[in-house]
Each structure stands twice: as C-alpha cells, then as structure tokens.
N, C-alpha and C positions, 0 to 999 in steps of 0.2 A: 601289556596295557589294555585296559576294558575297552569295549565299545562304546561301552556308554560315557566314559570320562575323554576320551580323544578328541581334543579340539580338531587335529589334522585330517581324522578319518571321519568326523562329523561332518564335514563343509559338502555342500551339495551341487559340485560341478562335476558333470558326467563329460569327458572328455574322446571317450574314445567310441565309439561305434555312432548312431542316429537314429531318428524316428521315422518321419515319411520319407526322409529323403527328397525325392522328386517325386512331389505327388502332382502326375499330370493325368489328364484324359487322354490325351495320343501323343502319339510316339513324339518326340521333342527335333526324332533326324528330319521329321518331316515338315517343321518350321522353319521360318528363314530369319536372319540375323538381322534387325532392323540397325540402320545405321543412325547416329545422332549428329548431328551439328548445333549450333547454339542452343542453348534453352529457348523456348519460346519467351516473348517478354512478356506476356500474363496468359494466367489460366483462365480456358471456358470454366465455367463451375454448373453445379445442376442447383435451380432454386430450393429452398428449406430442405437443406444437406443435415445438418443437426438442429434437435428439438427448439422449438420455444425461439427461435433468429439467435442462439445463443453463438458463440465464433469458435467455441470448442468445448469438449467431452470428455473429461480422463474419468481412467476405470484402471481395477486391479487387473492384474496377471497372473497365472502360476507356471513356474516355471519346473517345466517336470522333465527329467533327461534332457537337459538343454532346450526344450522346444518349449515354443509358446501357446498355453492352453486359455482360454474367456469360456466365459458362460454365458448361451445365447440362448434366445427360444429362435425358435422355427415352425411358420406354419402356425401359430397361436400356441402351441403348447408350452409346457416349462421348462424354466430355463437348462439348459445340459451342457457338457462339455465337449468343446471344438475345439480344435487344432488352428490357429491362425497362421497360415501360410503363406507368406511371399512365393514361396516355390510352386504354386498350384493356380494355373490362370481362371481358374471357377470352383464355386462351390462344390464341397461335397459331401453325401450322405451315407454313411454308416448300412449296407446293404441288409444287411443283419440285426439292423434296428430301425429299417425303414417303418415299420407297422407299428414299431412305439410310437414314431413320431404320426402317425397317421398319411404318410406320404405314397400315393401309388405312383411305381415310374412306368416309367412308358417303353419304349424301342427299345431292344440289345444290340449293343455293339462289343469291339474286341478292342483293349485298352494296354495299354504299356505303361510303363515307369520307369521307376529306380531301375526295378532288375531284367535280369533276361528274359522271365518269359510273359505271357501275356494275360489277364484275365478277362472274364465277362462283366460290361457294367449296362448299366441302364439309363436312361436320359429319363430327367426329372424338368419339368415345364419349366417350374415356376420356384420358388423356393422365399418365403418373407421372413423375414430377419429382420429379430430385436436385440440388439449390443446390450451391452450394460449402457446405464444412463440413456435411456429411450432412442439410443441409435438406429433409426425404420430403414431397412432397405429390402426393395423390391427385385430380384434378381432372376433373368432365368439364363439357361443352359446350363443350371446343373445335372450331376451324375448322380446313380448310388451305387456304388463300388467296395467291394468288399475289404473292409480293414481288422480282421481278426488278428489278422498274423500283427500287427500293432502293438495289440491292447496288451500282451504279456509285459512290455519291457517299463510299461508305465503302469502296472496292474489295476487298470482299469479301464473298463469301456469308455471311447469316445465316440461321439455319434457323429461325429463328420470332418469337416474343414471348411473354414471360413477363407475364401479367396479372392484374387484380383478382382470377378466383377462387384465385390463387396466394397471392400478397400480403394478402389481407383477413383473418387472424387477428392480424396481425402491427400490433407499431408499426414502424414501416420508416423508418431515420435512413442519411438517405445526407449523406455527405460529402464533397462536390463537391472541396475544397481537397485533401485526404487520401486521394480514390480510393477508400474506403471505403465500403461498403453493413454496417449490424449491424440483424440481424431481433431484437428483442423480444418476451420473452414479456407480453403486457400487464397480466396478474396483479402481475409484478413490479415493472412500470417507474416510473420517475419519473425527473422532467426534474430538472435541478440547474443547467443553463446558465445562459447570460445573453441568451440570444433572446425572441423575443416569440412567445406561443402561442397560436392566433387560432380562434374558432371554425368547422367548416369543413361545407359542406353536403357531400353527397354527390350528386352530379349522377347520372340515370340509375343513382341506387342506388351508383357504383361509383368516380366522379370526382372528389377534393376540388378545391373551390371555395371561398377566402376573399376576405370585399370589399376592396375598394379606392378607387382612384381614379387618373385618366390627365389629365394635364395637359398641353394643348395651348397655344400661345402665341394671347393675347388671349381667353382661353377663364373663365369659370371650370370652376374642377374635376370633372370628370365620374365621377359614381360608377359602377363595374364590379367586375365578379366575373373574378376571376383564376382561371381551370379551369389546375389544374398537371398539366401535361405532358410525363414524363421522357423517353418517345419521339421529339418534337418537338427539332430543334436551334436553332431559332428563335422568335422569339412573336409571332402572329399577330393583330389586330384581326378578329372577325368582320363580315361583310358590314353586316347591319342595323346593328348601330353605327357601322360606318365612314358611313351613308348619313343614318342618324338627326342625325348630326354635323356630316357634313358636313367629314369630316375631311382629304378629298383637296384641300379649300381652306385648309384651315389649317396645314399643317404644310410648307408651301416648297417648298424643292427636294425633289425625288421621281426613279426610277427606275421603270420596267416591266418586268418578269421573269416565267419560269413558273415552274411548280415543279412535283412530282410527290407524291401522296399514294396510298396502300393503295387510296382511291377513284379513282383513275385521274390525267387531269394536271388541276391546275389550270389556268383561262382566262390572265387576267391577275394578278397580283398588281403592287401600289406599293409597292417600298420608302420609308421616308422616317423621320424623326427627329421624333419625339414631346419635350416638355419633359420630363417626368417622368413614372415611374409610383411613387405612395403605396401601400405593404403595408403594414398596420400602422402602426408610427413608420417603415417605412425607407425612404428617398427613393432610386430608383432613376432616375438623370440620364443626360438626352438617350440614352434607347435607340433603338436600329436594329429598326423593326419592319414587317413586312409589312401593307398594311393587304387584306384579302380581298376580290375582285369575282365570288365566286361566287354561283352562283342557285340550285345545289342544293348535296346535304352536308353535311355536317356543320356547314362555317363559313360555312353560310349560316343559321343557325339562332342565333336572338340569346340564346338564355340559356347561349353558348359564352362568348360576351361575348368576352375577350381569352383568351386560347389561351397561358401561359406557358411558354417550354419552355427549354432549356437554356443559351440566351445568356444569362437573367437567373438561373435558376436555381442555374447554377453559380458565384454570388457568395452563395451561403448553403451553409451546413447545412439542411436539410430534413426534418424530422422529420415523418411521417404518419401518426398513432395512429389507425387504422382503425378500430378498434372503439370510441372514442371521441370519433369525426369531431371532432376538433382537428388542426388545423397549427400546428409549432414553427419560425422563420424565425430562425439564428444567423447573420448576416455574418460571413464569412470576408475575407481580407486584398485580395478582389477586387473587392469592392462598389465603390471609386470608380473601376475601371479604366474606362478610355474606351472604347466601341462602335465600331468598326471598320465600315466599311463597303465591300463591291469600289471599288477605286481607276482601276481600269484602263478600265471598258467591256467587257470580253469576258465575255461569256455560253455557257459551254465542257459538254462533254457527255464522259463517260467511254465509252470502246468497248473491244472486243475481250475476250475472254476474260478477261481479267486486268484489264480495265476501267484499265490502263494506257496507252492510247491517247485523246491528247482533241484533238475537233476543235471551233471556233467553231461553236455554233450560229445567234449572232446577236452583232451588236453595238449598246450604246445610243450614239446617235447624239451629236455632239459630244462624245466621250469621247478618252482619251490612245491609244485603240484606233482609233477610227475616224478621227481625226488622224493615224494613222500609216498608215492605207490597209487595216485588216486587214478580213474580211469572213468569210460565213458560207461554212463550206467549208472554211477553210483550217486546217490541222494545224500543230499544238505539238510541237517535237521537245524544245527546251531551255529552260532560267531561267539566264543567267548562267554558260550552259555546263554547268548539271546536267541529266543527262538529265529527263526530266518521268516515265520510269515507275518511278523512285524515290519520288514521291509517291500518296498517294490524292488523288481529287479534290479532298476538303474542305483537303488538305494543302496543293496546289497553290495554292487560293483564297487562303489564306492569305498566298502570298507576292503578292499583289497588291491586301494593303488597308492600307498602309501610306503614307499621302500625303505629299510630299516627297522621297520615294526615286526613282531610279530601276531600272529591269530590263529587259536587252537578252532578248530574246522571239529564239530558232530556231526559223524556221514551213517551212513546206512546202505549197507548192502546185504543182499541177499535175506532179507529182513533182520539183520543186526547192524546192534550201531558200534562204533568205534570212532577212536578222535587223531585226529592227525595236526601236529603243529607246523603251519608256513613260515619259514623266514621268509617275508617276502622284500625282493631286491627287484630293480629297474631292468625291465624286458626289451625297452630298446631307449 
C-alpha cells in the first residue's frame, strides 16, 4: 500500500521515544518533593495577567512528535518556535541561537536533565515574552542551554522553551484534539466540563503531579504519581520504580533503544507495553512506554515516578490551574486509540543541515530490518518511492509502526542504492 494513500500510517501520533524530556536547569535529585494538602480556597493572581482586562486568551498549537510547540517573540524580536514545557521550571534559550535573538547571557554553570551526563549553560537575566494574542510576560532566571541534539527528531530549529516562571499565574487548558492552548485569568475561571479534576502536587515547586496507578500483568496495582510533561513526546517509568518492581520481568516482549534528553544521551532505555495506567477514573490501555536505566538525572530520581508526556496526554483536555494546584483530565475522542509501537527494527538518526537525511544508527535484532540484511551505516533515500526529506524524523517513524503493512525501504550503501521490502509486525 502507498504512503501516500494509508489512512493508518498517515495519522500523526509519535508514540515511542520524546522530545525534551526533562528539561530542567539542575539536577531534579537535588529538589525536595513538596507535599499538598487541600487546594487553597482562592488564588493570589498578579494584576493585568492577559491583554485588554480580557479573562482569557486561546491560541493555536502544533503538535510535533507529541510535544507542544507556540510561536513567541522574545526580547522584541519575531515571533519563533518554543517548546511549552510543564516539565521545565524556567525558560529557556536555544544557546545556539542566542545572538539571533539578540540575547547576551551571563554566568556558566553545569546543568543536568533527562540524561546522564552534564552540560554547560548560561544564566540569562531577564527574558520578555509575547504569546500569541498579546500574552506580555516579564520573567527572569532563565538559561541558554544547548538544544541541538533536539532539533533532528522534529527537523527543525527551536529556539528555546517556554516554562513555569511563564505559565504559573495562569489556568492553562490545552487542547490536545483542537490544537488549542486558552490561558485563564484564575480570578475568573471555572470549570463546567465533564472531566475529572484531581488534586495536583506541585513537584520542585513547579511540576503538577497527580496520583495514579500502573498496572502490570500478574501485578497487583502499583500506586504512582504521574509528573505531567508537555515537553516529553513519550512517558517514561523512572529508574527506581522500574527496579523497585521489577518491571523489566514483567511486562514480555521489550526493545532496547536510546534516546537523547537537554541532559545529554540517555544509556539504555526498554521499550515495552504496560497493561494499564489508572488517572483518576480513566483507564489508559496497554501504552507504549520507556521504562528508564538511568543512574543519574532526572529519571533516575524516584519521586519522578512515571514521566507522562504527550503519547498519553494527547487523549485528554488538560486543564492545569496553577495557582490552585488542581488538574482537570477531559478525554477527547482519542483515549481508546491503540499505542503504536516501531514495527520495522530500524533505529534511524536525522543529519545534515536540514536534518533531512537519515542514516541507521542500529538495528534490533530479529527484527523485519535485520531480516532483510539492513545494518548500521546504511542510508534511507525512499518509503514507497517518496523521497524521505519530505518527512521529519518523527514523520518518517511514523510510516513504520503500522503491523501488517508492508514498505519497500530505497537505502544506499557504499554509494549504491538498492531496495529492501519490511513486513513489518509488532516489536513488543
């Protein structure tokens, strides 16, 4: 079947790996777990929060490898693309593209994430921010911290992230199905849906966290805090729980993958299929999740617990009343979609300037890939005759998690090309 006529292998839900991950400025072992008790009974607000005394603000979204991207200016210049991150307690700047934006930072420090090792970032004073629909905020203790290792998986440059000290006056109702983000003035708000609205801690002051539970087969039910992650395209188990658990015996078939976070690359991670995850009343069946084998980082730190980020996220409404620390979870018409998982075996890397060129980094073994003889080295030209730099990477993934299809692969090696056909079938 073509590429181009596949409803199945058209749809654009990235399921298995992420984007920022945990994009924090220090190490997350070194915060402490704030504990919640009631809601408060109303919110401080800061005066002329949105434009004009207006009570709220919606604007589009795009939704790229599960994360959520706005176009903002900074600093007066025009508008660009940012990352809007629940997982990230302050803004961040694009290191790499600090001097497009006209931004000098100031101090180095040594910074941690997602992954195990460390980088250099820089403190930026001050940082002003225009949303879409004249959204003005004044923020500072941002960073500019290098995000290259990023831009491949969504092939294009993003110049930062827009974070908690941004977001935290606001009820913030993103709308996964609709594309929509609407900021609230929380003076005025109130809910009127038909979602459930769950009490939420605020992790390191700045992360909501609502309880849960993850259900394993043979298991009973394991209670965990779901840290929500709009930067994340994937949802991650952290280490300690995966180990406490004991969950790389429990959940079967599995894969071995890396991945890349703001904290540098990830070791290993295991894909594999959990039974359920419980929010509230909503039963979220058989997801695709990473379970983590990190030793430092963020998701080596157990009151991360699971890491939700945007494969299960975008089967809700999401409402996150900050100054109310409550989460509101409305399912959208996507909650029973099926989890997808790579079908094929290839473990593919974006190059070139344009991040249009992918070569196999690795293949998993006994896969419809390495049954057809492909290996690390070797270059993607085509899908079915469509060039491959008509896709972004997460695009590309896409067309290869579809089990029972098949796709004739144009590769190149050694500078020849030759074509290879996947059966591709269900990896875990």
């Amino acid at each position: 079947m073509n590429a181009e006529t596949s409803p199945r292998r058209r749809k654009r839900a990235l399921d298995r790996g992420s984007l920022a991950r945990r994009t924090l400025l220090s190490s997350l072992a070194s915060l402490p777990v704030l504990g919640l008790g009631a809601p408060p009974a109303f919110a401080e607000t800061e005066p002329g929060l949105l434009p004009n005394g207006v009570q709220k603000v919606r604007f589009p979204f795009e939704l790229l490898a599960n994360a959520i991207f706005i176009r903002a200016s900074v600093n007066g210049g025009p508008p660009r693309l940012f990352a809007l991150d629940t997982g990230s307690t302050n803004s961040i700047i694009a290191s790499e593209l600090a001097s497009d934006l006209g931004i000098q930072s100031g101090d180095r420090f040594r910074s941690t994430g997602a992954g195990s090792d460390s980088n250099i970032a820089a403190t930026v004073p001050r940082l002003e921010f225009v949303l879409p629909g004249g959204v003005a905020r004044s923020v500072g203790g941002g960073a500019a911290i290098s995000m290259a290792s990023l831009w491949p998986l969504i092939g294009q440059r993003i110049y930062g992230v827009v974070g908690y000290n941004v977001l935290r006056p606001f009820v913030v109702e993103i709308d996964y199905a609709g594309r929509r983000i609407t900021l609230h003035d929380p003076a005025a708000y109130r809910y009127t849906g038909s979602g459930t609205t769950l009490p939420a801690r605020m992790y390191g002051g700045y992360d909501p966290q609502v309880d849960g539970e993850m259900i394993v087969p043979g298991r009973e039910p394991i209670p965990v805090r779901f840290t929500l992650d709009t930067g994340a395209g994937g949802t991650i188990v952290a280490s300690p729980l995966v180990d406490k658990n004991r969950l790389l015996e429990a959940i079967g078939r599995s894969v071995s993958t890396q991945d890349k976070g703001v904290g540098g690359s990830v070791p290993t991670e295991v894909m594999g299929r959990l039974s359920a995850f419980r929010i509230g009343p909503h039963l979220v069946e058989r997801p695709v999740v990473a379970l983590s084998r990190d030793k430092h980082g963020s998701l080596a730190n157990e009151a991360i617990s699971v890491n939700l980020g945007g494969n299960i996220l975008r089967r809700f409404t999401v409402i996150i009343d900050y100054p109310n620390r409550r989460v509101t979870l409305e399912p959208n018409r996507h909650l029973p979609d099926r989890f997808e998982g790579d079908a094929s075996g290839l473990l593919l890397a974006a190059k070139g300037a344009d991040f249009r060129t992918f070569v196999v980094e690795s293949v998993i073994p006994d896969s419809p890939a390495s049954e057809q003889g492909l290996h690390a080295g070797d270059g993607v030209v085509a899908i079915d005759g469509r060039p491959v730099r008509t896709y972004a990477l997460w695009e590309f993934a896409e067309e290869l998690k579809q089990p029972g299809e098949q796709v004739r692969l144009t590769m190149l090696r050694d500078g020849r090309t030759f074509s290879r056909v996947l059966k591709l079938r269900a990896l875990i």
